[in-house]
N, CA, C and O atoms as a GROMACS GRO file, in nm:
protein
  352
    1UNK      N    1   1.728   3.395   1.564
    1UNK     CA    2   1.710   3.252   1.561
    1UNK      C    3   1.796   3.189   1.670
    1UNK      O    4   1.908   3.233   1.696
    2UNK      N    5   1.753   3.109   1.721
    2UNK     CA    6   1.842   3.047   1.817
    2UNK      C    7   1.963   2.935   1.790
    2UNK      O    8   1.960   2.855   1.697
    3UNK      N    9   2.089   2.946   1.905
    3UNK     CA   10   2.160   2.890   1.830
    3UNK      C   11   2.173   2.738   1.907
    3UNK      O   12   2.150   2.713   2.026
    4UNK      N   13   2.215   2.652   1.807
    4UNK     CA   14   2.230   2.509   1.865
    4UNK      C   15   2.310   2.431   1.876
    4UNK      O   16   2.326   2.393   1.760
    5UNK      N   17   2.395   2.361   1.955
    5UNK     CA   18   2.544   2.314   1.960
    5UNK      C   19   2.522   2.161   1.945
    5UNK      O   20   2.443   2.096   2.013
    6UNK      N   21   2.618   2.104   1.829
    6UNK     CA   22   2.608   1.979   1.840
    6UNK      C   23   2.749   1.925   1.911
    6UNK      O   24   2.860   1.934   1.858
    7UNK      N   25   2.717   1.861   2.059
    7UNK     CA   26   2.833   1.789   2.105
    7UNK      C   27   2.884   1.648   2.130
    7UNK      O   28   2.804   1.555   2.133
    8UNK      N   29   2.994   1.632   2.145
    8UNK     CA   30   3.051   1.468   2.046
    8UNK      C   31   2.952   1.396   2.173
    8UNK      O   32   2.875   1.465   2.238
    9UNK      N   33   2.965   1.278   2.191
    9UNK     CA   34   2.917   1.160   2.297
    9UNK      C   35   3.037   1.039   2.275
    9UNK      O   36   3.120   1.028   2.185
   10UNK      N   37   3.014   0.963   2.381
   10UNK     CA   38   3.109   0.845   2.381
   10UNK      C   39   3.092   0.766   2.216
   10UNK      O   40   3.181   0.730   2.138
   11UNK      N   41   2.935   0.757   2.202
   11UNK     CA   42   2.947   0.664   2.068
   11UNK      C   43   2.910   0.768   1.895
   11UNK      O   44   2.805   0.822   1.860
   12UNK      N   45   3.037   0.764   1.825
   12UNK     CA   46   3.036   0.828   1.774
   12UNK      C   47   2.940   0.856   1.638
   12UNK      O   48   2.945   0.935   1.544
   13UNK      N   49   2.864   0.766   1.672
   13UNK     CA   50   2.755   0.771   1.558
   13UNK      C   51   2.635   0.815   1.625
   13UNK      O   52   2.523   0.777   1.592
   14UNK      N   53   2.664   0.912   1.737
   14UNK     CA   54   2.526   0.974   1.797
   14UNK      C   55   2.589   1.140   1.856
   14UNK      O   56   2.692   1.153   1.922
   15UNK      N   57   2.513   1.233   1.818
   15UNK     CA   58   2.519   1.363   1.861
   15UNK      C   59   2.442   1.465   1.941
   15UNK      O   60   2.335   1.505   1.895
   16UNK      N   61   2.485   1.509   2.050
   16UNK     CA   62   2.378   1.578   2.154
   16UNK      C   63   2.361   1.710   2.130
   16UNK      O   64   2.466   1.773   2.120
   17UNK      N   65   2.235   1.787   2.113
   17UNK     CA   66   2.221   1.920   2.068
   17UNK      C   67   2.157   1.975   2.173
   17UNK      O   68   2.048   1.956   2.228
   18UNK      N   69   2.253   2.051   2.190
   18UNK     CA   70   2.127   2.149   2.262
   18UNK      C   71   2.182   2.310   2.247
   18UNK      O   72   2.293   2.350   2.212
   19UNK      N   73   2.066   2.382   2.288
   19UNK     CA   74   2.016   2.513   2.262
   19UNK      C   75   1.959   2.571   2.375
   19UNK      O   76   1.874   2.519   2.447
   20UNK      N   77   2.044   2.755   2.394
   20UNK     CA   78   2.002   2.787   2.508
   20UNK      C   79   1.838   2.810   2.500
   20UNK      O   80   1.775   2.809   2.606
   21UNK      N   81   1.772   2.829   2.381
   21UNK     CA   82   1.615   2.850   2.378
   21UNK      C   83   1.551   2.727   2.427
   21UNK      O   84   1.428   2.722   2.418
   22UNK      N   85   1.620   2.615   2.482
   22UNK     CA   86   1.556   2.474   2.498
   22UNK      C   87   1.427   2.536   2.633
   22UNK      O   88   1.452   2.636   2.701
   23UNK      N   89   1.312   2.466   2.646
   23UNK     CA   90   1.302   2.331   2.628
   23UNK      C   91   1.257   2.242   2.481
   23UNK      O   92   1.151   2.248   2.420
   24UNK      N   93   1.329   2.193   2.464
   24UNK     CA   94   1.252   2.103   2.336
   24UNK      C   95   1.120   2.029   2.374
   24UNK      O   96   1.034   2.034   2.287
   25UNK      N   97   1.094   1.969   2.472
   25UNK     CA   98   0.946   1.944   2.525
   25UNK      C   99   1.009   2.006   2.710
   25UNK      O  100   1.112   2.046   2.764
   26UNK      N  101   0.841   1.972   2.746
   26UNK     CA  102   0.800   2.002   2.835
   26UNK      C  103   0.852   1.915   2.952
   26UNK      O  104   0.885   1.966   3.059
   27UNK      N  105   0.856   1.821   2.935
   27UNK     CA  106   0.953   1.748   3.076
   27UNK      C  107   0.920   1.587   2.971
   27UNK      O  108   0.852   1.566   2.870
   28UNK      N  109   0.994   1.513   3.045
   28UNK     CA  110   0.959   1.392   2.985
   28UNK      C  111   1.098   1.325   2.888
   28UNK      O  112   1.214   1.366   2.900
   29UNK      N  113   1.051   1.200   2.779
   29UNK     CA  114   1.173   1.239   2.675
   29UNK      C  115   1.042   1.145   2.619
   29UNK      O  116   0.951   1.081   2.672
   30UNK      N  117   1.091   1.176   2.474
   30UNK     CA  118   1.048   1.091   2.372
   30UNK      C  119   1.128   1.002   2.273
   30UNK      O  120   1.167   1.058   2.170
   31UNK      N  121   1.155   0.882   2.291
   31UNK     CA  122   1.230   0.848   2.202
   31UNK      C  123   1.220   0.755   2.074
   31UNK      O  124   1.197   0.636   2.093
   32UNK      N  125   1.238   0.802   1.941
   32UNK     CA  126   1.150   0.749   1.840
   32UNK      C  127   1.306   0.672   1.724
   32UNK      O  128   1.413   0.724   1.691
   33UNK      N  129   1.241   0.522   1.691
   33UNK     CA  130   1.358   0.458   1.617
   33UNK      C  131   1.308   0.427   1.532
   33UNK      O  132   1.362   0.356   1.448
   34UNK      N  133   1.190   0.469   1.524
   34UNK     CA  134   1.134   0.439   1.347
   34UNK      C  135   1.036   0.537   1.316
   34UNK      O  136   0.989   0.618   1.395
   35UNK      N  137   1.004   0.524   1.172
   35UNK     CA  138   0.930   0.643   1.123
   35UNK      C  139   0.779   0.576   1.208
   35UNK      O  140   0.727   0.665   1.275
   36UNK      N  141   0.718   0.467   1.216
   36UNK     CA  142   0.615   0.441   1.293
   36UNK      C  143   0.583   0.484   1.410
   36UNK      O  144   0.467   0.515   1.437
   37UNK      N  145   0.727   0.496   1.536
   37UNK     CA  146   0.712   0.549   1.642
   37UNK      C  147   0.716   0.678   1.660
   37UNK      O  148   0.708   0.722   1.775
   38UNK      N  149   0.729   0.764   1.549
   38UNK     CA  150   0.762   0.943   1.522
   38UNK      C  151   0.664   1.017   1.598
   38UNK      O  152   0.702   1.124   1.645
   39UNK      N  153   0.459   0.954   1.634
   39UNK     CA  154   0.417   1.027   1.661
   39UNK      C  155   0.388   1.197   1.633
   39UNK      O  156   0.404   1.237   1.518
   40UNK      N  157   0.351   1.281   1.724
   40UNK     CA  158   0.326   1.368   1.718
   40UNK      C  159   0.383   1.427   1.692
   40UNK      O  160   0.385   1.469   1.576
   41UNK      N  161   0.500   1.484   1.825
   41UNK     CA  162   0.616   1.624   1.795
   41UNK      C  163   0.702   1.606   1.656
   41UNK      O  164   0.751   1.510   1.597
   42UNK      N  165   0.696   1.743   1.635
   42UNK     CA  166   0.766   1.754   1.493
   42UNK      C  167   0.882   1.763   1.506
   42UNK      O  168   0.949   1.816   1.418
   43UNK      N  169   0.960   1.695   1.662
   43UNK     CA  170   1.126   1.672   1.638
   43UNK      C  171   1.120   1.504   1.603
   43UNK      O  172   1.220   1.449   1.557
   44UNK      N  173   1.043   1.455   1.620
   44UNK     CA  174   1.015   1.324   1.584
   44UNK      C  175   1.014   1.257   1.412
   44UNK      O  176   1.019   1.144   1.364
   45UNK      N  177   1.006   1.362   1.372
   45UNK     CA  178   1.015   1.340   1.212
   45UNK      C  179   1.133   1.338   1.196
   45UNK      O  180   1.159   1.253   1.110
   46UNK      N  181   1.271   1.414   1.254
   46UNK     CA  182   1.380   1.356   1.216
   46UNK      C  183   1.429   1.192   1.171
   46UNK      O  184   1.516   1.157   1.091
   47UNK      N  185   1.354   1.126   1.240
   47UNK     CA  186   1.346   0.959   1.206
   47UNK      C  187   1.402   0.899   1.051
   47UNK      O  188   1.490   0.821   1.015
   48UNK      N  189   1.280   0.996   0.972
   48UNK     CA  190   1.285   0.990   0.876
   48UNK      C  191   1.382   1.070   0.746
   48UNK      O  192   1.356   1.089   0.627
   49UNK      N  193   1.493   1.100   0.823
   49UNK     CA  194   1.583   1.156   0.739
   49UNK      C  195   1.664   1.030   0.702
   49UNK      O  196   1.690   0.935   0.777
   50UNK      N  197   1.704   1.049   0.557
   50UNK     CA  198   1.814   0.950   0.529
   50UNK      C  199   1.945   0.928   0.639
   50UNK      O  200   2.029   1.011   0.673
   51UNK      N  201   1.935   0.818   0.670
   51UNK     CA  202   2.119   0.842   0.778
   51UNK      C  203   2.099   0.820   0.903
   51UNK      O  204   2.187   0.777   0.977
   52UNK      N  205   1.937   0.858   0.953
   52UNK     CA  206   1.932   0.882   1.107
   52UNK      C  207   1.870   0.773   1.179
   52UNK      O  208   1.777   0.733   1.109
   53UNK      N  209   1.876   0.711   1.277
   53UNK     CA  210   1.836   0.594   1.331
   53UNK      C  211   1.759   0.583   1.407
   53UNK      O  212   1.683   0.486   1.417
   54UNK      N  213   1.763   0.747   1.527
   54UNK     CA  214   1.735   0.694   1.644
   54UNK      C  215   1.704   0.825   1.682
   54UNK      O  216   1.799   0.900   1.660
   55UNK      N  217   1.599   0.887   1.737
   55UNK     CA  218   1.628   1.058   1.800
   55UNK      C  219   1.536   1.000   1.919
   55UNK      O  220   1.431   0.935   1.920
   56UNK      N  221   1.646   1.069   2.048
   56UNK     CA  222   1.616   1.066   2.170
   56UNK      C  223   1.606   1.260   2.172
   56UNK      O  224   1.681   1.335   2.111
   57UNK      N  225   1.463   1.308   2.280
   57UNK     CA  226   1.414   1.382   2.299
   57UNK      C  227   1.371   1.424   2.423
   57UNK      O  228   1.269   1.382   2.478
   58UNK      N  229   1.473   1.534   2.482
   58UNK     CA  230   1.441   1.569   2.633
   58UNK      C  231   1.386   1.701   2.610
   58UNK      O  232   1.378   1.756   2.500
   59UNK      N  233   1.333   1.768   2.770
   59UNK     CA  234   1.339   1.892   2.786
   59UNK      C  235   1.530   1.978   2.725
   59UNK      O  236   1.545   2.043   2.622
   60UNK      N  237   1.610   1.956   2.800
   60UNK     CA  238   1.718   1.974   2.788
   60UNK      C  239   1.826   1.974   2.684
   60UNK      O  240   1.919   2.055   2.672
   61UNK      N  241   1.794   1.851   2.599
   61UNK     CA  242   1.866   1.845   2.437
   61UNK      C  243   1.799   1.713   2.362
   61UNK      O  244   1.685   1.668   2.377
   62UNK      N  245   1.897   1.669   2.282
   62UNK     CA  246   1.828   1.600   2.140
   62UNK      C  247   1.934   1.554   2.116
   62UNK      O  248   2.028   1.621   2.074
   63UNK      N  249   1.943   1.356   2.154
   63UNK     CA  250   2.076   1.358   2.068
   63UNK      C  251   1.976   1.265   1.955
   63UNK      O  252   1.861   1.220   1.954
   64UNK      N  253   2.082   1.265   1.873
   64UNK     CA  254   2.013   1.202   1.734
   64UNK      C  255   2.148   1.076   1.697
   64UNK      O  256   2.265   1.094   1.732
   65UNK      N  257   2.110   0.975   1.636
   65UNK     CA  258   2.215   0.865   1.641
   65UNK      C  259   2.173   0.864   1.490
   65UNK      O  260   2.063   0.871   1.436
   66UNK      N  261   2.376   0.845   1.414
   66UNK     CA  262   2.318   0.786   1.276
   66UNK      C  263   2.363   0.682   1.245
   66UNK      O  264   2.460   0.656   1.316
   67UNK      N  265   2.337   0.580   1.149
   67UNK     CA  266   2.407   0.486   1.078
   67UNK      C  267   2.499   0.519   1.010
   67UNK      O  268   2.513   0.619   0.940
   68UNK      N  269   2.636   0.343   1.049
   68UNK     CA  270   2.733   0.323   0.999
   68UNK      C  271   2.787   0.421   0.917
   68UNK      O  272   2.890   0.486   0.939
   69UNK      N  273   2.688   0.430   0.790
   69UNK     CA  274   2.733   0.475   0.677
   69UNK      C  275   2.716   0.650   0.639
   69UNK      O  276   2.770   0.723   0.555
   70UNK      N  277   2.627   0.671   0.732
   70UNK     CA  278   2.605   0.851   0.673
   70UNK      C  279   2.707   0.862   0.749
   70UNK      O  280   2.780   0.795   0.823
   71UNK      N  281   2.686   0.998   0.697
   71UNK     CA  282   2.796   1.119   0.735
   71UNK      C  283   2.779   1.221   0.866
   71UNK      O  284   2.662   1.257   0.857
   72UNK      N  285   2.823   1.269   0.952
   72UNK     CA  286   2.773   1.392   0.992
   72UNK      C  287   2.834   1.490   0.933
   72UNK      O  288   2.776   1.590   0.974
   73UNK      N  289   2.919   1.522   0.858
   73UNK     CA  290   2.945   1.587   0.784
   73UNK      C  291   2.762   1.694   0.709
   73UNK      O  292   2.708   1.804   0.723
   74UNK      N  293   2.747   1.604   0.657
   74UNK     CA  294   2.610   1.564   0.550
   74UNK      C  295   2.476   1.618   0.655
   74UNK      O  296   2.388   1.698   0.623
   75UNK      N  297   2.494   1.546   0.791
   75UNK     CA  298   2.340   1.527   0.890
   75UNK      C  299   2.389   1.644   0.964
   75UNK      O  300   2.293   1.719   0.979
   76UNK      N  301   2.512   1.702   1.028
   76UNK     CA  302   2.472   1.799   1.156
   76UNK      C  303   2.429   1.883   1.103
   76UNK      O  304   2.330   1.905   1.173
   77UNK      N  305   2.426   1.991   0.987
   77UNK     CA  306   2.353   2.061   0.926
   77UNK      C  307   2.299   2.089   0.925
   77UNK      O  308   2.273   2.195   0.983
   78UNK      N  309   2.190   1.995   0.829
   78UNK     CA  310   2.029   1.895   0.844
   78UNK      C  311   1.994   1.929   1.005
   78UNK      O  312   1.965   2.045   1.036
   79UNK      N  313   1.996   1.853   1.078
   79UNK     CA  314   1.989   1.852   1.227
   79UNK      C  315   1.925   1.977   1.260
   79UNK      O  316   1.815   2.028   1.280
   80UNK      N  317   2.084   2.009   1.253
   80UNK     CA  318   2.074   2.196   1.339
   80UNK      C  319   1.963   2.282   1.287
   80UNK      O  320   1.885   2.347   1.357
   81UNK      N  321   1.966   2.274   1.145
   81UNK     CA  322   1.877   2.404   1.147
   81UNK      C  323   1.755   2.349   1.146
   81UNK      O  324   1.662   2.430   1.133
   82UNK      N  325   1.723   2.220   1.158
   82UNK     CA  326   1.596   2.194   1.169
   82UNK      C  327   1.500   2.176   1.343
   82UNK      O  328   1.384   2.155   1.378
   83UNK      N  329   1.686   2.209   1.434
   83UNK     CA  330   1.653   2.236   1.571
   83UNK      C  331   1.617   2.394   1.607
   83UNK      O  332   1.545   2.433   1.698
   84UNK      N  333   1.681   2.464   1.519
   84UNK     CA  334   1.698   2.579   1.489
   84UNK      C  335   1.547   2.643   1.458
   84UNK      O  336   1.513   2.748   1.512
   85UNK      N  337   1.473   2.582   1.379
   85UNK     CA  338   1.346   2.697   1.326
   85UNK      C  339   1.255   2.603   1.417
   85UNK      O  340   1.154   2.673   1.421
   86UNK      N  341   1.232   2.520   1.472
   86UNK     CA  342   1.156   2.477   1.594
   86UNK      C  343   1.183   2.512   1.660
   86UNK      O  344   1.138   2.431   1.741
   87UNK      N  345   1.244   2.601   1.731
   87UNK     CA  346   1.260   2.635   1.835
   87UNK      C  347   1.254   2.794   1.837
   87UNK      O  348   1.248   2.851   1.945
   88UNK      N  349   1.257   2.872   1.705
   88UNK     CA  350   1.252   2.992   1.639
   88UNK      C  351   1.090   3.005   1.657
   88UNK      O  352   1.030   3.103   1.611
   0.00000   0.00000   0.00000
């Protein structure tokens, strides 16, 4: 399975992942802030996790932004292994 690193960013309610198996897409980015804009790719459903606000989507990584109140404690987890078997 491949492995996936979540690393800090300036604002701390957002986390950048990436994985040497990347690309997560094909060139481009996708970036989805609501479950309406989720579209197609199935990294886009992250949207809809409790906590998460915002998933920006490159070839290269994935950062994912959460609200105030979740945890990453709780979400990098979540996250990872769900960067983890997409990319598996």
């Amino acid at each position: 399975m491949p492995s996936v690193t979540a690393h800090p960013t300036p604002n701390p309610n957002s986390l950048k992942f990436t994985a040497e198996a990347a690309p997560f897409i094909d060139d481009g980015l996708i970036s989805v802030r609501s479950p309406a804009s989720a579209g197609e790719h199935p990294l886009g459903a992250l949207i809809r996790v409790d906590g998460i606000c915002d998933v920006l989507i490159t070839p290269a990584f994935v950062t994912v932004s959460k609200t105030e109140s979740a945890s990453w404690d709780d979400l990098r987890p979540l996250v990872t292994s769900r960067l983890e078997a997409y990319l598996d």
